[in-house]
C-alpha positions as CSV (number, residue, x, y, z in Angstrom):
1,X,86.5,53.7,67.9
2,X,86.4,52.9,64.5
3,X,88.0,49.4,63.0
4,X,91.9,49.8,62.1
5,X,91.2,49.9,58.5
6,X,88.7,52.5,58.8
7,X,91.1,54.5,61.0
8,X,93.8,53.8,58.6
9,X,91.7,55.6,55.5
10,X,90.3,58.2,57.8
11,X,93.6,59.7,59.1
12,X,95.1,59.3,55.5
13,X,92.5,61.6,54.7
14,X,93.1,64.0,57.7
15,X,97.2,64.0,56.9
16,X,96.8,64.8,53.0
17,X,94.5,68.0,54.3
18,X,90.8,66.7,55.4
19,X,88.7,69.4,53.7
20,X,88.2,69.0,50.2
21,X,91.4,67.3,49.4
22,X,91.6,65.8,45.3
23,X,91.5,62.2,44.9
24,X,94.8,62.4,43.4
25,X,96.3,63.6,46.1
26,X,95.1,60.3,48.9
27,X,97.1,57.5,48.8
28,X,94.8,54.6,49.6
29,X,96.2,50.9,48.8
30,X,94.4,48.9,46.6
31,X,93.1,46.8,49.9
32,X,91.1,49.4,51.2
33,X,89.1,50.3,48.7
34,X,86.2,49.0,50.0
35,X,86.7,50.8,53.4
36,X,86.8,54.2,52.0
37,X,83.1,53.3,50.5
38,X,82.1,52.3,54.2
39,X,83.8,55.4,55.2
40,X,81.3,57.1,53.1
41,X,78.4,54.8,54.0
42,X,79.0,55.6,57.5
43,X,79.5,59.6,57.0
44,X,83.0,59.5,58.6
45,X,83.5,61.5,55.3
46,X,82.1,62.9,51.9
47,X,82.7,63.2,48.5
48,X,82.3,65.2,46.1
49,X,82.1,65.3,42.1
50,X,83.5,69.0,40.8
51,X,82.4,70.0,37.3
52,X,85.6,69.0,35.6
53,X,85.1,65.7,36.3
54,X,88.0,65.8,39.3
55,X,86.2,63.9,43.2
56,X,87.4,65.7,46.3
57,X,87.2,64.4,49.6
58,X,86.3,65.6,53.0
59,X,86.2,64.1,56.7
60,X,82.5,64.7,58.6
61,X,82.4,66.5,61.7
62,X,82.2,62.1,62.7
63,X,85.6,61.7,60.8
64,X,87.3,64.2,63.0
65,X,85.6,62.7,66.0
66,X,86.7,58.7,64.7
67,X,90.3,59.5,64.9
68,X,90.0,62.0,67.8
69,X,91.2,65.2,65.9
70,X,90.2,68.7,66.1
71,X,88.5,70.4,63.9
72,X,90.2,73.3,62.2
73,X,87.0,75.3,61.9
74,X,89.7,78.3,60.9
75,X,90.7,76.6,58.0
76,X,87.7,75.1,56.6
77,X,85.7,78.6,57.2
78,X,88.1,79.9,55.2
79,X,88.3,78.0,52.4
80,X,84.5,78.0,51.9
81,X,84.6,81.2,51.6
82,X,87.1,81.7,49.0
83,X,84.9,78.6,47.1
84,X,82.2,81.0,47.6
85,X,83.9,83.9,46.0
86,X,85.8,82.5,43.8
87,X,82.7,80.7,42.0
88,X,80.6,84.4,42.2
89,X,83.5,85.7,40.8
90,X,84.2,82.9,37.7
91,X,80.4,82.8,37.2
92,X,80.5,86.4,35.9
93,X,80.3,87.7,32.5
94,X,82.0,90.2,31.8
């Protein structure tokens, strides 16, 4: 089980959406600042830089597993591929 403050950022995470959820949209205080980059050091979660200049966030299979929640393989199958045809689709020149 993960520290309290770890647990804290990780099931803020999980509650605004888990899978590629905007920075914007996670409200981490100030004070744990630092533990979302151990969160990321310790792969509870990833993050990731979009083209626009926007960071998304995601728990790990280990994130899920931290704060003892199910996966929703459903949901996160299903938005990668609507990523995946979305970005065939906006990378065509028509």
């Amino acid at each position: 089980m993960p520290a309290e403050d770890l647990r804290i950022v990780l099931e803020e995470l999980y509650r605004a959406g888990a899978f590629r959820v905007p920075a914007e949209d996670i409200h981490w205080p100030q004070e744990l600042h630092a533990t979302v980059f151990r969160a990321l050091t310790m792969q509870y979660m990833t993050r990731r830089q979009m083209a626009d200049g926007s960071v998304e966030f995601s728990l790990s299979r280990s994130g899920y597993d931290a704060i003892d929640a199910e996966i929703p393989w459903g949901y996160i199958f299903s938005r990668r591929v609507r990523d995946f045809f979305s970005s065939a689709w906006g990378n065509e020149k028509g």
